[in-house]
N, C-alpha and C positions, 0 to 999 in steps of 0.2 A: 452561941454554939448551936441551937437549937435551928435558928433561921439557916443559919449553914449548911446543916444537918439536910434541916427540906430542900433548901435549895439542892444538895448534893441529889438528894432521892428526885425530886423533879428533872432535873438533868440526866441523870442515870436513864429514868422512862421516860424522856424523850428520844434521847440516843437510842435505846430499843425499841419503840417506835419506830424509828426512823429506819432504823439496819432493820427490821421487819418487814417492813411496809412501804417504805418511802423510796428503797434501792430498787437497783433491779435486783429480778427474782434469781434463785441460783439456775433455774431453767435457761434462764437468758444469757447467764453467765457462763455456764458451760457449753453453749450453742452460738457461740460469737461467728458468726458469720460475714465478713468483711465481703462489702460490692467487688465484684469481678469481671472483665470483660466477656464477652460471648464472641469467639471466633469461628469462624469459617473457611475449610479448608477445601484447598481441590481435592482429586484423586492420588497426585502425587505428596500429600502434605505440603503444601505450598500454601501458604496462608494466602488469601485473599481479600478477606476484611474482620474487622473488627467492631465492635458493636457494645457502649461502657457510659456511663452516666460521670464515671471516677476512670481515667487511665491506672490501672494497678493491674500489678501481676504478683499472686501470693510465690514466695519463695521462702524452704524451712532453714531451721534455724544452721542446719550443717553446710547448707552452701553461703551462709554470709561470711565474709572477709573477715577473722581474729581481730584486726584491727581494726575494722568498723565497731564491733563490740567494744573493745577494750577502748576504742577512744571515746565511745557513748559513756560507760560510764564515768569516765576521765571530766568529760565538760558537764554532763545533768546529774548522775547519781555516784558519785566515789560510792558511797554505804548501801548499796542498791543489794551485792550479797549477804549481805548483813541483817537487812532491817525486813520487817514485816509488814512491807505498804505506805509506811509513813519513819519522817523521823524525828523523834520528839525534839531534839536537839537546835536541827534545824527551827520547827516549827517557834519553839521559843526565840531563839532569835530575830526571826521574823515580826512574830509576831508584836515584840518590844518595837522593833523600827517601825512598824503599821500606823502600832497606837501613839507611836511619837510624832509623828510625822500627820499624825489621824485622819488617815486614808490608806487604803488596800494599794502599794506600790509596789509591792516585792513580792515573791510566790516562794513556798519552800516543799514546791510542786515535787517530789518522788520519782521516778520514770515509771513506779505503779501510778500514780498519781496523775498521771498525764494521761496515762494509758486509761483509765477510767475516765478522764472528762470527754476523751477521744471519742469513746463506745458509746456514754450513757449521758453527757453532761452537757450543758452549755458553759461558755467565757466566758459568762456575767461575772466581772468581778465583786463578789457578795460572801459575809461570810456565812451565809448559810449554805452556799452552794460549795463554799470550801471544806466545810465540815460535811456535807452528803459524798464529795471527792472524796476527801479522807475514808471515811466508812467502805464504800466502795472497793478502793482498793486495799482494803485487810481483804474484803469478799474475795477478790481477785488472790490474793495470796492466796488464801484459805483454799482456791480452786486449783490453779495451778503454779507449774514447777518455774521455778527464774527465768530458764531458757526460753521457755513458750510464754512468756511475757514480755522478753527481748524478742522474738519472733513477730509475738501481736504487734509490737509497736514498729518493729522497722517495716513491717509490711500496710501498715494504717500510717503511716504520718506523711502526711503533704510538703511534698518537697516539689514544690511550685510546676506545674503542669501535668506532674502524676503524682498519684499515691505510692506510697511503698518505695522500697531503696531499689530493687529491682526494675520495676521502671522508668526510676529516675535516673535508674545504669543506663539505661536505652538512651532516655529525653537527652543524657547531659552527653554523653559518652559515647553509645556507641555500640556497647559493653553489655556484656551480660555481667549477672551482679559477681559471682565467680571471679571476675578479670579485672576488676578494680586495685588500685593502687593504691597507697597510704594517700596521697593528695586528694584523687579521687574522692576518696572517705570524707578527707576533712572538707572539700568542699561542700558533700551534700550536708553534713552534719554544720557546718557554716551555716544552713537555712534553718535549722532547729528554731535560731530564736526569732526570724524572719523570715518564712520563706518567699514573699515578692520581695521585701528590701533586700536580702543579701542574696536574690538568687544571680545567680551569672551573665544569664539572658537578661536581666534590670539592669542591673548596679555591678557589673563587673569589679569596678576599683572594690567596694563594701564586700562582693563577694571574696574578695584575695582576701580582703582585713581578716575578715570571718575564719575563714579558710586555715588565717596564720596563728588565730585564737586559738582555732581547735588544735591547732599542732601544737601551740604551747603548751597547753593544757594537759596534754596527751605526754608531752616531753615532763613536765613537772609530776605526773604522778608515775612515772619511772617508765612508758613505754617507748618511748626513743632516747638513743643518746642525743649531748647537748650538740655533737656534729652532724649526728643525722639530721635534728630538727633545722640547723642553720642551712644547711645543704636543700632540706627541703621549702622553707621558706623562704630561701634565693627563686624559685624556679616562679615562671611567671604560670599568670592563669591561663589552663589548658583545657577546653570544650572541646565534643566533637558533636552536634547534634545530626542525629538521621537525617535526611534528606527525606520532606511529606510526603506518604506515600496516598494518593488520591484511594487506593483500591484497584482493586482487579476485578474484571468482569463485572461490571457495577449492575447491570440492568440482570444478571443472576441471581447476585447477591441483596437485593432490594425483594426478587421474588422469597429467597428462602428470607428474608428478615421478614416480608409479612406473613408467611405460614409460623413463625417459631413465636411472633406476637400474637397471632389469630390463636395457635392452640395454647402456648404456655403462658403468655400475658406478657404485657411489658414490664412490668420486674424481673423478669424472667429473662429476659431478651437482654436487658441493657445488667444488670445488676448478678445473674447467676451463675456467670463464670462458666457457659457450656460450651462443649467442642465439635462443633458441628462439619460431621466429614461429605464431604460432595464427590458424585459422580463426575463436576466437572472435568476434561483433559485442559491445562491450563495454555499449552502450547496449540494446543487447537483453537483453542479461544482466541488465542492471538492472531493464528492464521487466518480465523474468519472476520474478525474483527477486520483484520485490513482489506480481507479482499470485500469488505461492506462498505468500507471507508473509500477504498479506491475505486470502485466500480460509480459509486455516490458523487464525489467530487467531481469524476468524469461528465456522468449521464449532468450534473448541477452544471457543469459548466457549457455543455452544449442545448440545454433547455435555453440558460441565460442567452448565447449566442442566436438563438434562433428568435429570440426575442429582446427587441431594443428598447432600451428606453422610450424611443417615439412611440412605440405600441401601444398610449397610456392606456386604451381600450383594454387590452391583456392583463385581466386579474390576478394572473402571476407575481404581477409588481405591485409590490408594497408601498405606501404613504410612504414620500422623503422622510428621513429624521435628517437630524441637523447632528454633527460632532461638535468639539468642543472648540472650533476654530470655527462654528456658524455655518459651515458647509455644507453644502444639502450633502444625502448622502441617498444612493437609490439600492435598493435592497430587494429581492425577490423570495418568494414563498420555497422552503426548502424543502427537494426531494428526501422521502427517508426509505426505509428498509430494514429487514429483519430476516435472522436467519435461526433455524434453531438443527442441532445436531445429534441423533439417536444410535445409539450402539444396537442394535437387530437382538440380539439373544439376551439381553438384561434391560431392556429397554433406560439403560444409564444416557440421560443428558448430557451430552459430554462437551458441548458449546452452545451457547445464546448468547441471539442480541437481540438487544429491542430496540433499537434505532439508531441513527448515526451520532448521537452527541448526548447525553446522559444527563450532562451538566444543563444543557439546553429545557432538556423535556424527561421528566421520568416515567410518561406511559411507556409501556412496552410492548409495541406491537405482535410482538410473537406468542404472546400468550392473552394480551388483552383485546386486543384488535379486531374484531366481526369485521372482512371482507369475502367481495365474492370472489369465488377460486375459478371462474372462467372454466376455462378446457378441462384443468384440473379436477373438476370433478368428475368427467367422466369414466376415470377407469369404474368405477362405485355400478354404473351402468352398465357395463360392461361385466364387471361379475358376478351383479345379478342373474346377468345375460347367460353366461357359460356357468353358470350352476344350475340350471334349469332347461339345463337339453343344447342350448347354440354353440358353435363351434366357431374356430379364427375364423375357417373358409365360408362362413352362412352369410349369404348374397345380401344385401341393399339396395336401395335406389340415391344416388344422391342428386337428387332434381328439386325443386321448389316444392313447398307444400301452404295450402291455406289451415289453419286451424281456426274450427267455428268454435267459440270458447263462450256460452249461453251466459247471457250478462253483462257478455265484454267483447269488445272490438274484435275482428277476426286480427291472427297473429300472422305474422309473415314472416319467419325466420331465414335468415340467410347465415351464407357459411364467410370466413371472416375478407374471401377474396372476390365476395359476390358472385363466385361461378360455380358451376355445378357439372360435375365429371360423369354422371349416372353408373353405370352398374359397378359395387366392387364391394368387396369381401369388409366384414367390418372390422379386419385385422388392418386393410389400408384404409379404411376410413377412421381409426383410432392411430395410426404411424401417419397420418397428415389430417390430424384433427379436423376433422369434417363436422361439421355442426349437424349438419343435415342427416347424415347418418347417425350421431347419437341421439337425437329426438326422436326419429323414428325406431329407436333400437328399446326407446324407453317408452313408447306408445306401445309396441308389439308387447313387452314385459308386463305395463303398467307403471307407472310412479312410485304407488304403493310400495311394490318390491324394488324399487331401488332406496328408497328410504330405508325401508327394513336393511339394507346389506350393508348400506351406509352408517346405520347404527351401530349394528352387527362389530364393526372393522372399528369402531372406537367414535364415531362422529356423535357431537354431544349436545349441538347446537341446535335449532330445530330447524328442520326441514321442511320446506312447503312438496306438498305430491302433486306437482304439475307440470308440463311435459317444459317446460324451459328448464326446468332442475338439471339437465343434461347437461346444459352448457352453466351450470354453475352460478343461474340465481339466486339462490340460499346462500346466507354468509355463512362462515364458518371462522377460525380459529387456525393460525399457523399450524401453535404445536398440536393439536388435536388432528387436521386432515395429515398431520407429516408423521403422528404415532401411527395415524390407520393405515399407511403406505407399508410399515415394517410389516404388517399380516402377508404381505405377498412375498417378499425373502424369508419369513420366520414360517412358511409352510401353512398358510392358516392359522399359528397360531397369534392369537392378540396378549400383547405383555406392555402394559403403561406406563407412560414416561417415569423413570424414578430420578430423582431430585440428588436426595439423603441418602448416604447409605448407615450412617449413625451419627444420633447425639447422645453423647455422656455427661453427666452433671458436672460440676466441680472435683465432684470425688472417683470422679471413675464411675462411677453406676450407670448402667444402659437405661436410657429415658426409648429410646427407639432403635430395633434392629432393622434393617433392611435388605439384610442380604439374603433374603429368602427372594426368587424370582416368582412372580405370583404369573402364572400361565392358563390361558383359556383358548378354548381350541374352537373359531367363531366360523373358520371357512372348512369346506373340504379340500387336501391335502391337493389334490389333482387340481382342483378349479384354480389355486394360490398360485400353482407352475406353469399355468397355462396363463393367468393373469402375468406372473414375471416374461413368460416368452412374449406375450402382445407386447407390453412395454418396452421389453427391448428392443421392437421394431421402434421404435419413436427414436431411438440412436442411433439408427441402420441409414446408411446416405437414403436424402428426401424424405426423411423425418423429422419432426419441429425439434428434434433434441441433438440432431446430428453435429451441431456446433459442439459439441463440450469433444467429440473425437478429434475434430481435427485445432480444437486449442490443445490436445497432448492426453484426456484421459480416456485410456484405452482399454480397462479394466472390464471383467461383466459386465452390465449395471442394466438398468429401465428406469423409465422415469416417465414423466410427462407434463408440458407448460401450459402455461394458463392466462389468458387474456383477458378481464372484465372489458362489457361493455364499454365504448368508447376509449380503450386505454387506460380506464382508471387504475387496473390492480394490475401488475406484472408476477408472474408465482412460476417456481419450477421445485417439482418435488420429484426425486429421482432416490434409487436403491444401489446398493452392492449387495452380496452376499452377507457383507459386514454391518452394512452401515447406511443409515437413511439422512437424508438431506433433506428440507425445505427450504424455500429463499422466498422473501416476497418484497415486490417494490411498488412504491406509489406517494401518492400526499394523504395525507392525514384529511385533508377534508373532502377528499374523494372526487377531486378534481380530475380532468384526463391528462395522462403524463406528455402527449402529443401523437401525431399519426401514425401510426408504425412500430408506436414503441409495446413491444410484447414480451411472452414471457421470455421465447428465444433472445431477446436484442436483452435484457436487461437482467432474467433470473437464474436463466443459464450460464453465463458467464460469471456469476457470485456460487455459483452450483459448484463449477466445474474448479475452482481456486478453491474452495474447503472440500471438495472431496480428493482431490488432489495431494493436501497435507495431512486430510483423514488418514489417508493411505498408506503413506509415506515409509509406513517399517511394518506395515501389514503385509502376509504373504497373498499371492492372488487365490484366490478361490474362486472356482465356477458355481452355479446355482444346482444344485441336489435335484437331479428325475426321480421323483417319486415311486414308489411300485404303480400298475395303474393306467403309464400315461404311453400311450404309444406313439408317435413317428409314421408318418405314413407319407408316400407318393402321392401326387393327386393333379388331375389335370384341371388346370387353373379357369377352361371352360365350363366345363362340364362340375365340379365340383365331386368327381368320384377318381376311385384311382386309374393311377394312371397307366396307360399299355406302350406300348413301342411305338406307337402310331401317334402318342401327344405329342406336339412339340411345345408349349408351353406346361410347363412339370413344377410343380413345389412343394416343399416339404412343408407338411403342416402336423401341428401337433391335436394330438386329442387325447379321451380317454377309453376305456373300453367298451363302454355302451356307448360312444358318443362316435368312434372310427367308422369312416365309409366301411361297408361289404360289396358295393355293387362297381365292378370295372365301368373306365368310359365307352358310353355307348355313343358319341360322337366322332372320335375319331375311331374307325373298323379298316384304315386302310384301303375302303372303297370310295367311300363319299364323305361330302364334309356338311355338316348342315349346322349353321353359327342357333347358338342360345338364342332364344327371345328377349328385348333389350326393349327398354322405357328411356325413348328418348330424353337428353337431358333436361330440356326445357320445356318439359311438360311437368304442369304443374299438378298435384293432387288436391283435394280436397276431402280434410278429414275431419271428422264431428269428434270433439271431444268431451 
């Protein structure tokens, strides 16, 4: 009696031990937090992608199915309302057939009991890990109420490709958990004791057997009659699995996956069930997406055409591979392209792509990509220009220039048609992108301050201060030069790309608001309006942007294309009132896309298809005259206003310190005496 006795008291203090020390804590146990997905929505709530280590979706206890319940505990726990975690009854039993048998072959597992080795436990079949089970789930009683324990377990248990009964309503059905059937049920409650052998998608036949257990089971302890159970075990097995959804807008959704990993970590990302709301427009998306795809496909098939296979010289063409019938196979380097789309007054990104195939390649050119923006950078010169005194009508030379550059070869910059038109306003040497006139408009400034304005308007990359910066030898960044575009429609003011406009945790807590518009006011209001009037000469006929009117969009807008050296980089970034656009085309390894091909032939025509559907249910709007900004006459020789006696007259815009006062004093009606003009073919020479 006595050894009894200690043995009893040694048992006793190991058991308390053990429920001490050896469980989890009740901190852990009240804080059950089950892995959850992280999704991603556009602006319309439209899911877009999903983001999960576990497929699960928590769902409470009042939307699951009666009869999901009632036949749970029909097949694993009949005494589940009854007992307190364990039940001795069973256990005995059990436990007799183990030590008869003498091996652990039967379990007289609880549905607490499960649900504890679910959370805290491993399978080792041992019976010390049976007896930490047991323990556990009294803890678990002792914590919570029956319901949220049928709760924890249909939302944790692995019903073969998700977790939880809810998203096994999706994988198997279709269904949300709500719209489930009594077969339904008993199917997924068929994988309880299997879920790869008796799942549906395995072992269909095994999944019906399964299926017609649990109906039995369910019939025997009074929740169907014997003709409903017959009726429903006649019915053959019935799936409906979704059709895979790849994702939406993939090269967006890769961007917000690495900012939610970069700040909140990857458990975070894959495991905390956050709901991530996007600026995206999902229909815009789509819009651009094809007109990226088709413009792509097009320009890829008339490269290939202009180059044969005989051209082996031509690095376009790639090493033969062989298919699987041995056949040579000849393959060419693919053109790509990138577009990204900004709403002007929220700076919400409302469409990107980063290249034509995702699957292919995941850089994304629209926000990863350092190219040079050609032409495209001149407006930056340009309002430097007219913030510091020059006006559309202030005169140029567009003639040849030497620049002696100390240290380095003299430069010889040409303009892109090699000829040279000499006298004109740099309103038309900016509406037929004159090279020659923005170098020299950037020499008159300095460098320096076109950098500065460049910064100013959002540009982040670095800039070199030397007078080729005109024509766009500094790289930059899609989205970065196509945010600094919106400073001229949004009046000077600069507002940054936003992504997000909220993530909520699992429970509803805001982790990030974003609906606060953060605004900086980086130009003067007059200098932005006067940059939108230049611009929209670039869309005025015999301007490089005049293609996107006569393919159909007729709307306000400005804009301006961009050619790198040799053809390599194609770019058109253009405005609304509403809404900015950038497009850029080229190869990845900075190859020349061919002769001719520019930003007009390739970035305009991707321009003019998404702003087109930008549009689409927007009303028109014209571009806001400032206070400030005057309207004036002016004779197109002489560059003062103009009298009865001009006959070349235009309307030019300024501001109030910047407006002629002095009438033309060339045309008087008596004589005519032409301006002094620099031939075009003379060249200058200038020390820089």
């Amino acid at each position: 009696m006595v050894i009894l006795f200690v043995l009893l008291v040694l048992a006793a203090r190991r058991t308390y031990h053990i429920y001490q020390y050896e469980l989890p804590s009740i901190e852990e146990v009240y804080n059950i937090e089950p892995p959850l997905k992280t999704k991603i929505y556009a602006s319309d709530g439209a899911l877009l992608k999903e983001y999960y280590n576990q497929n699960r979706i928590l769902t409470p206890y009042s939307k699951i199915p009666p009869n999901m319940v009632a036949m749970l505990l029909a097949v694993e726990d009949k005494e589940f309302p009854d007992h307190w975690g364990i039940s001795p009854r069973r256990i005995l039993v059990v436990a007799v057939n183990n030590l008869l048998k003498m091996r652990i072959e039967a379990g007289a597992s609880t549905i607490t009991q499960q649900l504890a080795r679910m959370l805290f436990l491993t399978r080792r079949q041992t019976y010390e890990r049976k007896f930490k089970e047991a323990l556990t789930s009294i803890k678990l009683e002792r914590t919570y109420s029956k319901t949220e324990i049928i709760e924890m377990y249909l939302n944790l248990y692995y019903f073969h490709r998700a977790y939880g009964v809810a998203a096994a309503a999706k994988v198997c059905f279709s269904k949300d958990v709500t719209e489930l059937n009594i077969n339904d049920c008993a199917i997924l409650l068929g994988m309880l004791k299997g879920p790869t052998i008796n799942s549906p998608f395995n072992n269909p036949e095994k999944s019906l057997q399964a299926r017609n257990r649990v109906l039995y089971a369910y019939y025997k302890n009074g929740g169907i009659s014997r003709i409903v159970y017959d009726s429903l075990r006649a019915q053959p097995l019935e799936i409906n699995p979704p059709e895979e959804e790849p994702g939406q807008a993939p090269y967006f959704t890769e961007f917000i996956r690495q900012y939610i990993e970069n700040k909140y970590g990857v458990d975070k990302l894959y495991n905390g069930g956050l709901k991530i709301q996007t600026a995206l427009d999902l229909d815009l998306q789509r819009a651009a997406e094809k007109a990226v795809a088709c413009h792509l496909d097009s320009l890829q098939a008339l490269i290939e055409s202009l180059h044969k296979p005989t051209d082996l010289h031509y690095t376009m063409i790639l090493p033969d591979t062989v298919d699987e019938n041995g056949d040579s196979i000849r393959s060419y380097k693919q053109i790509q392209g990138s577009a990204i789309v900004i709403d002007n007054k929220t700076g919400d990104v409302m469409a990107m792509i980063g290249g034509r195939d995702f699957n292919e390649t995941e850089y994304n050119r629209a926000v990863q990509a350092p190219r040079q923006p050609g032409s495209a950078f001149k407006p930056f010169v340009y309002t430097a220009a007219i913030d510091n005194g020059w006006t559309p009508d202030s005169i140029l030379y567009d003639n040849s220039i030497v620049l002696d550059i100390p240290g380095s070869q003299d430069w010889r910059p040409h303009n892109f048609d090699y000829k040279y038109l000499g006298r004109m306003t740099i309103r038309t040497g900016l509406k037929k992108s004159r090279n020659m006139i923005a170098i020299k408009l950037i020499l008159k400034i300095r460098p320096e301050l076109a950098v500065f304005y460049a910064q100013q308007l959002g540009i982040k990359s670095p800039l070199r201060a030397v007078p080729s910066l005109a024509i766009g030898t500094s790289e930059v960044r899609l989205e970065e030069i196509t945010s600094a575009f919106t400073v001229f429609p949004n009046g000077g003011i600069r507002i940054p790309p936003r992504y997000i406009l909220s993530i909520e945790d699992r429970y509803g807590n805001i982790l990030e608001d974003n609906s606060a518009i953060h605004k900086e006011e980086v130009l003067a209001e007059e200098t932005a309006y006067i940059m939108v009037n230049l611009l929209q000469s670039v869309m005025e006929p015999g301007g490089t942007g005049y293609g996107a009117r006569w393919r159909g969009f007729t709307r306000p807008a400005g804009g301006k294309t961009g050619t790198s050296d040799d053809f390599r980089d194609n770019w058109y970034i253009g405005f609304t009132p509403q809404v900015t656009t950038g497009v850029w085309v080229g190869f990845d390894d900075n190859r020349s896309i061919g002769h001719n091909m520019t930003g007009s032939a390739n970035g305009l025509p991707i321009w003019t298809q998404i702003m087109l559907a930008a549009h689409q249910d927007k009303p028109v709007e014209d571009f806001i005259v400032p206070p400030g900004i005057i309207f004036a006459d002016i004779c197109s020789e002489s560059g003062k206003l103009a009298t009865k006696h001009c006959k070349n007259v235009v309307t030019e815009v300024y501001t109030i310190n910047t407006v002629p006062t002095d009438s033309c004093d060339i045309h008087t009606g008596n004589s005519y005496d032409s301006k002094d003009n620099i031939p075009a073919d003379t060249a200058e020479s200038i020390r820089f």
